[in-house]
N, C-alpha and C positions, 0 to 999 in steps of 0.2 A: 504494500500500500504506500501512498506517496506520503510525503509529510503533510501536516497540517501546515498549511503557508496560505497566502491569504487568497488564492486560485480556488484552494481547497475549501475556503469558508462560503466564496462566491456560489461554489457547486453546491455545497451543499443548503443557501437560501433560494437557491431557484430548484433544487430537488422538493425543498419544503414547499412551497409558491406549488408547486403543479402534482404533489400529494395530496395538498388542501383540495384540488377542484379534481383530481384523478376518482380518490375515495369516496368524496361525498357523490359525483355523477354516479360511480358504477354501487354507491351503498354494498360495501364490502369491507367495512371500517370491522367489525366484530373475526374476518377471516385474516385481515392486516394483524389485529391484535394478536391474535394467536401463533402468525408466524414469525412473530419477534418477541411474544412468551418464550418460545418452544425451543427458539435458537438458543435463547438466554441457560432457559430449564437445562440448556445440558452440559454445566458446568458442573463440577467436583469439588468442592471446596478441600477435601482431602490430597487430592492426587494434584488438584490446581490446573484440572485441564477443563476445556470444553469453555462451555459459555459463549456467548455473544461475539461469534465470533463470522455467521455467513455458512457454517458449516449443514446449517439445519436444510440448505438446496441440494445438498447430496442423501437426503434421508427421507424425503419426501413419500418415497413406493413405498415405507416401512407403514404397515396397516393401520397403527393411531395415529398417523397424520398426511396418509397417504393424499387426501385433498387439499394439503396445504399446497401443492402444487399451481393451483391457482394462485393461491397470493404471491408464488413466487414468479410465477411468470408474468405477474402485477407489475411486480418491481420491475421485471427485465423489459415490460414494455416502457416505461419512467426515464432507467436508466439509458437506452438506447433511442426513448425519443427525444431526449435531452444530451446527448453526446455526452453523458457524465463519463468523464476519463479519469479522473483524481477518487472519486466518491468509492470507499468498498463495499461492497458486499453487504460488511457487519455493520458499518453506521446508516447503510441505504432500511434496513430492514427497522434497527429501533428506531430511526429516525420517523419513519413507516409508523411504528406503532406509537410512537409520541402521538405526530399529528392525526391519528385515527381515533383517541382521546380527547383530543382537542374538538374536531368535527363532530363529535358524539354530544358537545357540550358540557365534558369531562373537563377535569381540572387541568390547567399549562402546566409539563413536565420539564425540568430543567433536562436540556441534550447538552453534550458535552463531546466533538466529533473524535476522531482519531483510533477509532477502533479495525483491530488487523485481520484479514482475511484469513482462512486458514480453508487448504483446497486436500483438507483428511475428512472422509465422514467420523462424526462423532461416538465414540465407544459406548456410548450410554444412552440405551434408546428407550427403557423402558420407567423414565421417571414423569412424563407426562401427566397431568391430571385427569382422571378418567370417568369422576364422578362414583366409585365404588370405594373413597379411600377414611375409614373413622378416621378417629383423632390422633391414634398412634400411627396408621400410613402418613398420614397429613405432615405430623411433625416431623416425620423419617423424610419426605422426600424435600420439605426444602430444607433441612438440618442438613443435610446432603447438598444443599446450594447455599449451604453459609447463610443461611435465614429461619434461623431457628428461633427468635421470636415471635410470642402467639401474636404480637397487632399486628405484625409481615403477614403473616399464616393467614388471617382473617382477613384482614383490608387487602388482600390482593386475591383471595375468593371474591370479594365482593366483587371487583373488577371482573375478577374470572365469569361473572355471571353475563356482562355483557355477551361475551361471547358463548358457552353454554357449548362449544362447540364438541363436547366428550366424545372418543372418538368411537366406533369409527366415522361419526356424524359430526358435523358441520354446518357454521351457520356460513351461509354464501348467499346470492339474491335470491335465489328461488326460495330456500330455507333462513329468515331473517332471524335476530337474535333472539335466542327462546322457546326455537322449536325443533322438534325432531321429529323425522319420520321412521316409522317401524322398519323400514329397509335399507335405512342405516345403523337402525341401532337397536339393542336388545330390549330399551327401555320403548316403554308405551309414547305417542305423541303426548308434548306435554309443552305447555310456554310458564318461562319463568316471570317476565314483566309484562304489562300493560302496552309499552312503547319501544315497538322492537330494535330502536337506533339511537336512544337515549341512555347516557352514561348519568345515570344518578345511586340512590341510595335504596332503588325500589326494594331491590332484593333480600336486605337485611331486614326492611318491614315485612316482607311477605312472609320472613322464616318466623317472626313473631305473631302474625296474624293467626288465632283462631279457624279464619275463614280462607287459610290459602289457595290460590286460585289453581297451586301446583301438586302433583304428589313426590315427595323429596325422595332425591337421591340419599346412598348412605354420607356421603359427603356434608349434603343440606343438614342431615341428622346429627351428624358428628358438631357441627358448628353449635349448634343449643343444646345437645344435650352434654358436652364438653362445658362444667365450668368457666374456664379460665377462657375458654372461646367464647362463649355466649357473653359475657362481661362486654367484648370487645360487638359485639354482633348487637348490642342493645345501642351501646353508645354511639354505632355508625346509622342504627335506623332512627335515634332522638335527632341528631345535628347531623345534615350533608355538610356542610362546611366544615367539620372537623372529618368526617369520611373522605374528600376531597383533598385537603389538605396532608391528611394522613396516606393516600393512597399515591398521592402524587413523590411523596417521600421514597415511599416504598418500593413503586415500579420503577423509581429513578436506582436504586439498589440492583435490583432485578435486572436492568438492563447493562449496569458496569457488573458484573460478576463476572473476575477477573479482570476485570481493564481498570488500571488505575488514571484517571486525566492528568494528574501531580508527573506523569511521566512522560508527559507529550512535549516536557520541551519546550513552550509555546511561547510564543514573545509576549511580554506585558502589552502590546500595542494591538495583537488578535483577539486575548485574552479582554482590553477595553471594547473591540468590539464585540465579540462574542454577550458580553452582557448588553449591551446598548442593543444588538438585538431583543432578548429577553427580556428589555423594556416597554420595546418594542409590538413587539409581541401579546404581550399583556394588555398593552395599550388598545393596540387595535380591536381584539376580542371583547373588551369595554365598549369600542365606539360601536361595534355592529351589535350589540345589544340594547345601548343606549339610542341606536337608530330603529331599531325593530321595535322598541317600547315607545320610544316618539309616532312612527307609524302606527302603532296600532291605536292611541290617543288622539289623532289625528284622525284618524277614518271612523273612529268612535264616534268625535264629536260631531262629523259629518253628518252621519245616518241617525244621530239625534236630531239637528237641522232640519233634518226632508221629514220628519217625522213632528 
């Protein structure tokens, strides 16, 4: 991979720019997320390999994520209609699932580029999430990715739910997020949210609801009836904005496993802009809310008028 030099930072704002309008047109934001999970999920924190590294395009035929195939030839339409030459692999795919968060109306994740290609399939295929896993798989497989904290464990289930993708099933356009069908998957057709392309905190209400509109996986069951989970599962369906806030921490974790940014070397002068986008960033996500709420106040007042 090239250095991160200021070519590099170029590539990779106009990779963001035509992410934004790539994912939200083809609404494929929930099968984005999962192929820049999945890449991430297969780091070791013991042996110190794997991770977010690009690797997860060579594992694609392997039967729980055999349709990730799609998302990655997502990218490769991205990459190759924007002549990305600097961009790799590994920061094209979290970058991918940053902004597929973002368009979902999920919280801004801090991206941080620089991450290195690696052209080995991954040793370790079988740590995916799969929706059969209680509380002791759960804490095994990301203790196993150096995220052995239960508000990791939780607040990145709850993201997990966007996507819902357990395999061998998948959310894609036909299948939006929250459903399955029988001939993908062993479990019965079932939706987890209300709104199948919104990133909020439905999920954690619905595991507390009396009246769930789901029938739970062992996964869903491990979250509440696990103490020390359910603690964290109450407090993300009282406050999105602490779920938010919380999740954005976390999947920023999730994505550097193994890649340190402190090693990139980076000039104070990248590193200034590098945040000045992030302000950036923030900023605009603001205005186009703040213009969506003006609009709709605005055509309120209208059709009270004519009325």
């Amino acid at each position: 991979m090239d250095a991160v030099d200021e070519e590099y930072l170029k590539e990779i704002e106009i990779a963001r720019r035509e992410l934004r309008s790539f994912i939200t047109n083809n609404k494929c934001a929930p099968l984005i997320i999962q192929l820049a999970w999945n890449d991430a999920a297969t780091y070791d924190a013991r042996s110190r390999t794997g991770g977010p590294n690009g690797s997860i395009r060579f594992i694609t035929k392997h039967e729980a994520i055999k349709e990730l195939q799609k998302a990655v030839q997502y990218c490769d339409i991205v990459k190759h209609r924007l002549k990305l030459k600097k961009v790799s692999y590994a920061d094209l795919y979290q970058l991918a699932g940053v902004v597929a968060i973002e368009v979902t109306q999920g919280p801004i994740i801090d991206f941080v580029p620089g991450r290195k290609d690696s052209n080995e399939s991954p040793r370790v295929q079988a740590h995916f999430l799969n929706g059969e896993e209680d509380a002791r798989s759960l804490r095994r497989k990301f203790s196993r990715m150096g995220l052995s904290e239960d508000e990791d464990i939780v607040v990145l289930c709850g993201g997990h739910a966007l996507i819902r993708a357990m395999h061998p099933k998948v959310a894609t356009r036909e299948t939006p997020k929250g459903e399955t069908h029988e001939d993908r998957s062993k479990f019965e057709e079932r939706k987890w949210t209300k709104e199948p392309l919104k990133f909020d905190n439905s999920y954690f209400k619905e595991l507390l609801s009396k009246g769930a509109s789901f029938s739970r996986l062992p996964m869903d069951s491990a979250l509440v009836e696990d103490q020390r989970f359910y603690h964290y599962v109450e407090r993300y369906a009282k406050d999105e904005d602490i779920f938010f806030k919380e999740y954005a921490i976390s999947h920023k974790k999730l994505s550097e496993l193994g890649f340190d940014p402190q090693n990139l070397n980076m000039s104070k002068g990248l590193y200034q802009k590098l945040n000045q986008h992030r302000g950036l960033v923030g900023i605009g996500i603001i205005s186009v809310a703040v213009a969506g709420i003006l609009g709709y106040l605005h055509k309120k007042k209208k059709n009270q008028l004519k009325d």
